[in-house]
SEBA-764640 format. One record per residue (C-alpha): x, y, z; residue number from 1. Coordinates in steps of 0.25 Angstrom, whole numbers, plus 5000, padded with zeros to 4 digits. Layout:
<recs>
px/py/pz/num
X/Y/Z/NUM
...
</recs>
This chain:
<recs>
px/py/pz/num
4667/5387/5239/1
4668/5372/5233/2
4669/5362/5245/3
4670/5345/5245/4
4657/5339/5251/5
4657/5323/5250/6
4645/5316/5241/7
4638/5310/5254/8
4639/5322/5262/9
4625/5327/5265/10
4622/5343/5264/11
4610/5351/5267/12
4600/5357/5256/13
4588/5367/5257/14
4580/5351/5251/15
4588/5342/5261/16
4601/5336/5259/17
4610/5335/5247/18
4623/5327/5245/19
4633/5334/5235/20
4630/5324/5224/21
4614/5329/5224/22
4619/5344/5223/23
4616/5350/5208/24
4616/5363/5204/25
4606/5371/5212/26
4606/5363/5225/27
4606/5370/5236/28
4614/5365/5248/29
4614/5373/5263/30
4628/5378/5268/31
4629/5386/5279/32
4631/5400/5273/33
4642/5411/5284/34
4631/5413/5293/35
4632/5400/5295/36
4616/5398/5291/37
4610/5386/5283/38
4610/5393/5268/39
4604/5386/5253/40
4617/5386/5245/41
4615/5383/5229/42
4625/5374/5221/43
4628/5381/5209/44
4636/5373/5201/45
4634/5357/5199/46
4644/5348/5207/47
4654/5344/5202/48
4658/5326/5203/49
4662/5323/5217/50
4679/5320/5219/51
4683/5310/5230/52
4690/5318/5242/53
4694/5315/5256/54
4681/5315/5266/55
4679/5312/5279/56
4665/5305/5286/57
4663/5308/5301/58
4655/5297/5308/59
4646/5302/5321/60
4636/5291/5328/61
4624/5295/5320/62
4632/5305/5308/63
4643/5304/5296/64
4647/5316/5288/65
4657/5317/5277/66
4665/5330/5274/67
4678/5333/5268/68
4688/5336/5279/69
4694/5351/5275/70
4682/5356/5280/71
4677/5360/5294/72
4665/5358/5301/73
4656/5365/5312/74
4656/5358/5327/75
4651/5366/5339/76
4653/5377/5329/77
4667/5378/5327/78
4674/5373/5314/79
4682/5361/5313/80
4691/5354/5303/81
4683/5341/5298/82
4696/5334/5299/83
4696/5337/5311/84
4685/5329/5317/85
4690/5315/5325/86
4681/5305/5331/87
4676/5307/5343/88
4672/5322/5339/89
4657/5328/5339/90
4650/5325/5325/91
4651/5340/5318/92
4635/5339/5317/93
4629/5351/5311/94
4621/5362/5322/95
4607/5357/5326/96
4606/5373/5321/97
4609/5370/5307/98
4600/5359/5306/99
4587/5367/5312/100
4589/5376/5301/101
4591/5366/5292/102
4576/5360/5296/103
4569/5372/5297/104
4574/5376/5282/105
4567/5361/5278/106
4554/5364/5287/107
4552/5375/5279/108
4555/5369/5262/109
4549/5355/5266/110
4536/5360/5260/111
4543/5363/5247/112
4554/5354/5248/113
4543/5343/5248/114
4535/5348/5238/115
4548/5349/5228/116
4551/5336/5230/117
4551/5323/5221/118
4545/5315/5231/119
4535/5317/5244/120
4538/5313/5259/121
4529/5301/5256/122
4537/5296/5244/123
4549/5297/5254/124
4544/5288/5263/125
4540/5278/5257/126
4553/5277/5247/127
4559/5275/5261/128
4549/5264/5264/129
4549/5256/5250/130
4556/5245/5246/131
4558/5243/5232/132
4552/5231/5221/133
4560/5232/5208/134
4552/5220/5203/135
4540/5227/5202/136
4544/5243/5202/137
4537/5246/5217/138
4541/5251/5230/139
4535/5241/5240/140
4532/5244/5255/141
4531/5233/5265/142
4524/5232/5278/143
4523/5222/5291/144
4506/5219/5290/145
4496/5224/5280/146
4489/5234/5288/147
4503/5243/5287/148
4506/5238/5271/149
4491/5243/5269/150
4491/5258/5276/151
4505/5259/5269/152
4499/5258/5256/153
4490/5266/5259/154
4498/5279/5261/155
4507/5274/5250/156
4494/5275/5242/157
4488/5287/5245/158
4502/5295/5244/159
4513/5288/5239/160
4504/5284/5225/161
4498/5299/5223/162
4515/5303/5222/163
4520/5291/5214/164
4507/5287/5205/165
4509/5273/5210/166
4500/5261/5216/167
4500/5254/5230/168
4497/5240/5232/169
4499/5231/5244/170
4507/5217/5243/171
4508/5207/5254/172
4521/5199/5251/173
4530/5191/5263/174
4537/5200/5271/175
4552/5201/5274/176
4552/5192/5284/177
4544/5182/5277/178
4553/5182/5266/179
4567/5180/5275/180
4560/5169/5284/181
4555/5161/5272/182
4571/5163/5266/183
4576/5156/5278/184
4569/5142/5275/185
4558/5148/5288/186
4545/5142/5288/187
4536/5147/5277/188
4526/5153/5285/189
4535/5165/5286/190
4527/5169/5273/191
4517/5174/5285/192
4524/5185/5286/193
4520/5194/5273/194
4523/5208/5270/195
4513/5219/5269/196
4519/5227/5256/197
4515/5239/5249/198
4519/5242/5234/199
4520/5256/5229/200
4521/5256/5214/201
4524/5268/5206/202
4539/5269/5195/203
4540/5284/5203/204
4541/5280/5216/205
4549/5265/5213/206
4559/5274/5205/207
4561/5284/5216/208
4563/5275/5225/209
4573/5264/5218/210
4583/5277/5217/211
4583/5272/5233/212
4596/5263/5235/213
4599/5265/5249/214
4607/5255/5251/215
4616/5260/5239/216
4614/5274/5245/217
4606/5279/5235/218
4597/5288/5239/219
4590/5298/5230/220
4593/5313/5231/221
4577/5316/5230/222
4574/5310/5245/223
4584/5320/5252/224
4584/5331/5245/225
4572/5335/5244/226
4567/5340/5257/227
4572/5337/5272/228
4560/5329/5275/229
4559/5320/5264/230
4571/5314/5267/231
4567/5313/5282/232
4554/5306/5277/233
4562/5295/5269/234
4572/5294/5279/235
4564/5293/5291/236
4556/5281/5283/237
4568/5276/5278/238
4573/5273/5293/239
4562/5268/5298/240
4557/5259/5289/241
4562/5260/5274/242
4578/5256/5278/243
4574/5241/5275/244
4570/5244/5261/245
4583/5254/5259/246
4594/5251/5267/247
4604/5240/5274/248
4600/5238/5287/249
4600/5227/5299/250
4597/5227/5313/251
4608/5224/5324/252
4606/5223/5340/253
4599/5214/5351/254
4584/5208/5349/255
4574/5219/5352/256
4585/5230/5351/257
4588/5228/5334/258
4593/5241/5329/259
4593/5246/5311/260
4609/5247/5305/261
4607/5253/5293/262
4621/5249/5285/263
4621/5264/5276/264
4635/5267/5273/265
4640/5280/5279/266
4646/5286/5266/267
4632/5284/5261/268
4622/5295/5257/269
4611/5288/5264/270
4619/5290/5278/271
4620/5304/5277/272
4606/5307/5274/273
4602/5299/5287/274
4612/5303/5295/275
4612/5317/5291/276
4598/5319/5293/277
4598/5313/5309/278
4602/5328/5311/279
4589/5331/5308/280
4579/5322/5313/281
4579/5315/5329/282
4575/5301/5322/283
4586/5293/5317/284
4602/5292/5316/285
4611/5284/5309/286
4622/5279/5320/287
4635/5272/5318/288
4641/5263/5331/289
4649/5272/5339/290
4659/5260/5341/291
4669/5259/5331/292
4669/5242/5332/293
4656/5243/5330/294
4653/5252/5320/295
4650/5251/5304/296
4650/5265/5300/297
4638/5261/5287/298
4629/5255/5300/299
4621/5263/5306/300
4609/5263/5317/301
4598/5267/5315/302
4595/5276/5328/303
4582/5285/5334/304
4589/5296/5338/305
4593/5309/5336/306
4607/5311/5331/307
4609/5325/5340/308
4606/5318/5352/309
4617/5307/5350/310
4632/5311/5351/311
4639/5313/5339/312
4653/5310/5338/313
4663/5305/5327/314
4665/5291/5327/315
4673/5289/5314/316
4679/5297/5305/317
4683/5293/5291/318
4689/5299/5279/319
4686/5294/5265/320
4684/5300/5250/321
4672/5305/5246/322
4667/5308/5233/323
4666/5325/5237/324
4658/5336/5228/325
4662/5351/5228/326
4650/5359/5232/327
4652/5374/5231/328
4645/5383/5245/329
4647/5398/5248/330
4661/5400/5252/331
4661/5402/5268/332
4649/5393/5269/333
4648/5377/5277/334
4639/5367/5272/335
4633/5357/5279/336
4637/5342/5275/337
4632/5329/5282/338
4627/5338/5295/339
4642/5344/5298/340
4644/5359/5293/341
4657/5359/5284/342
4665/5373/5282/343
4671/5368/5269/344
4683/5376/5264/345
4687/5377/5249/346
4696/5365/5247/347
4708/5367/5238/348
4714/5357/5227/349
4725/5352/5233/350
4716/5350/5247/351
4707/5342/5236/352
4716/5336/5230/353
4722/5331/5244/354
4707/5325/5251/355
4706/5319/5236/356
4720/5311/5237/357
4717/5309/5251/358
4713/5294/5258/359
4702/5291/5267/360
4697/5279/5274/361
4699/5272/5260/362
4701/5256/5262/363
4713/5253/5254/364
4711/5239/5254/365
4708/5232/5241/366
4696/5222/5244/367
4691/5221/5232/368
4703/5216/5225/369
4706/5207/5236/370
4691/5200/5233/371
4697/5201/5220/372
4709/5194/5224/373
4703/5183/5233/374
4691/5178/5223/375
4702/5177/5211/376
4708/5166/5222/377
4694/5159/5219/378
4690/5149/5230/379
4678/5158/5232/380
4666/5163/5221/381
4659/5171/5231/382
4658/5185/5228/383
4664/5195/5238/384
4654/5204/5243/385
4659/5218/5249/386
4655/5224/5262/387
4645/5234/5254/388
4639/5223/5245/389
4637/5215/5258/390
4628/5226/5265/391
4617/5226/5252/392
4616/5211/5252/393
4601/5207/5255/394
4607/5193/5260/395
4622/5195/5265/396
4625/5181/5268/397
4635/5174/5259/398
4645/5184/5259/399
4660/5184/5254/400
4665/5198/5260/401
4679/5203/5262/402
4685/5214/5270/403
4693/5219/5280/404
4689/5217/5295/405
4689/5227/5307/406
4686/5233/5319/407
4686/5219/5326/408
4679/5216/5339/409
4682/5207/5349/410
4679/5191/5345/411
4670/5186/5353/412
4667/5171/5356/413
4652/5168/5352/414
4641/5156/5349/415
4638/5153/5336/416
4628/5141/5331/417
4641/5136/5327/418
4648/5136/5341/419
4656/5144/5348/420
4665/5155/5342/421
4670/5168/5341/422
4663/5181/5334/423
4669/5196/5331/424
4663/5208/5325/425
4671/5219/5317/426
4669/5224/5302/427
4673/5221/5287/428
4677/5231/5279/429
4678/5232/5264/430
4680/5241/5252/431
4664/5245/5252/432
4662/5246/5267/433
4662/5237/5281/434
4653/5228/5290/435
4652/5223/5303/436
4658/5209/5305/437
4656/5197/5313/438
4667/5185/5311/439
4665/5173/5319/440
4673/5163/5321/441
4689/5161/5322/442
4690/5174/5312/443
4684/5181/5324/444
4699/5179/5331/445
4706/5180/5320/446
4702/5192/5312/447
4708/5207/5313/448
4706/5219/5309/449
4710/5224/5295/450
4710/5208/5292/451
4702/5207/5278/452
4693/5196/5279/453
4685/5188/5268/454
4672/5181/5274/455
4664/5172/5265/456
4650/5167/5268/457
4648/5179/5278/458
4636/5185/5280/459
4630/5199/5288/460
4620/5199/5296/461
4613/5212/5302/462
4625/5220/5292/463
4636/5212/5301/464
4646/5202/5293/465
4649/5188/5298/466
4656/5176/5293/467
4651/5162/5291/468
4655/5151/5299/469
4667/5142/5293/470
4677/5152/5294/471
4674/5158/5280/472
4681/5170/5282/473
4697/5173/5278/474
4707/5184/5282/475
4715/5189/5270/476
4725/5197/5279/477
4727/5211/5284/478
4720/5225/5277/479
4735/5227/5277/480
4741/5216/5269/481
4742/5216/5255/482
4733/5204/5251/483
4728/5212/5240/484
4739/5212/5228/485
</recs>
């Protein structure tokens, strides 16, 4: 039986988790065979190239799954239509009993799983931990004082150079916030405050880990599909410590209360294998903001909790195309995708044919041709940046943007260093993605939703958008107008 699985849909394998664009010839995937037990199932033919088809993604607090919606789904052991599901409804997480058996099969082929593998626990770890120096082909390592730089080159030494044949050296060099002082004209003594750096040398271990790309969601295959705990070992490193050499982060709250947002976006690979995994473990979970004004659904909190003890309910559903691969299981069988058990049924043509001819949450808005449009009027030679380009900047300052706005709050007078006025919050969204928003000013009055708006000069701050003062922002009408020739 051939069924639809979408590329960033995790499944489980008797070596750890697989997408459908990692599955060749020979991999071995677990479906749940008719006594509804956890059962090895090889792929015996190669894949054939994914086709876009109608999907949907289910967003709890803490949990997104993708699926294609003629399928059905176990909750409370009962099956149910996936098109069926509604907000407010329980998450369809898999059975606690699934996933014991799922640990106890890994418990027991982690000696050999290991011992297979291209790389070792420790070389996990610290490719989590290492930030790369293109100039001169290392991985580097930096730490707050000397006495930490020096015991961590010691274990890199004594482990990480007998599996890599590479050489370990210590480098003092200003830190971080010496470096970002000094760049705002501070006083020079910030120099003080210098970095504590190990350098890890060797071509096999610098090649591995430049095929790391986080922020571009690029993640090699070889760290999560080689054995359950490997991946725990990177990924447990990775949030601890390693996010500020891999991914884009900031912190938000009060003084002394700061909490991580990690902006990862939620169709992305690199979501999945996070939040996917908190069914396993009682240390970390992804969560979105329950509140709808509030939320951005690519930020997520970093949270110390276990993702079983917090209700899960569906907060937003959306449906959208998805590059989709045909995997071929046991007739009669389930198969486990992004923690849900999905009963596939064979779908026929003309059903294909209908998901592929099908709209989702597609924006039919042409942005790009009106940035096209509104440069060829001149006036103005600063690039347009869009929302996705914005959130890879290393400085985000300076920034000519254009989007749609929405989900407004309510404007609210405020003090500025400029003097009274008014400040709202809401998002901007484009053809690559939204942000959270903060307009000040008279445009805070004046703006609604589904206005587009261009800002130049904007900035964002702690991954929020904000115009500059001297009202350099300009409403080019309704989503709905035809603007765009």
């Amino acid at each position: 039986m051939k069924v639809l699985v979408p590329e960033n849909s995790l499944i489980w394998t008797p070596n750890g988790f697989c997408f459908p664009g990692d599955i060749e010839y020979g991999t071995e995937i677990f479906v749940l065979n008719s006594e509804k037990k956890l059962a090895p199932h090889p792929i015996t033919e190669e894949l054939g190239e994914p086709e876009k088809y109608l999907t949907e993604t289910i967003f709890s607090p803490s949990h997104t799954s993708t699926f294609v919606l003629n399928y059905k789904t176990r909750l409370d052991d009962e099956l149910i239509g996936l098109n069926s599901l509604k907000i407010n409804d329980p998450m369809p997480l898999i059975d606690t009993n699934f996933v014991k058996d799922y640990e106890l099969f890994h418990d027991k082929v982690a000696e050999d799983l290991s011992q297979k593998s291209q790389i070792s626990s420790v070389a996990a770890k610290y490719l989590a931990l290492g930030a790369l120096n293109e100039n001169r082909r290392t991985v580097i390592f930096e730490k707050p004082t000397e006495e930490e730089a020096v015991e961590l080159g010691r274990d890199i030494k004594s482990k990480l150079e007998k599996e890599f044949d590479g050489t370990t050296s210590y480098l003092k060099t200003m830190s971080n916030y010496g470096r970002n002082y000094f760049r705002k004209g501070q006083s020079k003594n910030a120099y003080h405050e210098a970095g504590h750096m190990i350098s890890f040398s060797s071509d096999k271990f610098y090649n591995i880990r430049k095929f790391f790309n986080l922020k571009a969601d690029q993640i090699p295959k070889l760290i999560y599909t080689n054995g359950f705990y490997l991946f725990f070992t990177f990924l447990q490193n990775l949030l601890q410590a390693g996010h500020a050499n891999h991914l884009n982060y900031f912190t938000r709250g009060p003084i002394g209360k700061k909490y991580l947002i990690f902006d990862i976006p939620w169709q992305s690979k690199l979501r999945k294998l996070i939040q996917n995994t908190a069914i396993f473990w009682d240390k970390y979970t992804l969560s979105i903001y329950q509140s709808k004004e509030q939320r951005a659904l690519d930020e997520v909190k970093l949270e110390d909790k276990n993702i079983r003890k917090s209700l899960q309910t569906i907060l937003e559903i959306k449906k959208h195309k998805s590059n989709c691969y045909e995997i071929d299981i046991p007739s009669g069988s389930e198969i486990i995708i992004d923690n849900m058990i999905i009963k596939p049924f064979e779908i026929s043509d003309t059903e294909k044919d209908e998901l592929a001819s099908s709209e989702g949450d597609v924006m039919d808005f042409d942005f790009a041709q009106l940035r096209k449009k509104i440069i060829s009027e001149g006036g103005n030679a600063t690039p347009f940046r869009t929302i996705d380009e914005i959130k890879r900047m290393k400085k985000p300052f300076r920034i000519r943007v254009l989007g749609k706005f929405d989900r407004k709050g309510t404007p609210r007078p405020t003090s500025t260093r400029f003097g009274a006025t008014y400040a709202v919050t809401g998002f901007l969204v484009d053809d690559t993605g939204e942000t959270k928003i903060r307009l000040w000013g008279e445009i805070a009055n004046t703006i609604e939703d589904d206005n587009i708006l261009e800002l130049t000069d904007a900035y964002s701050k702690n991954g929020i958008m904000n115009n500059s003062q001297g009202g350099k922002e300009k409403i080019h009408g309704n989503i709905s107008d035809p603007i765009v020739p």
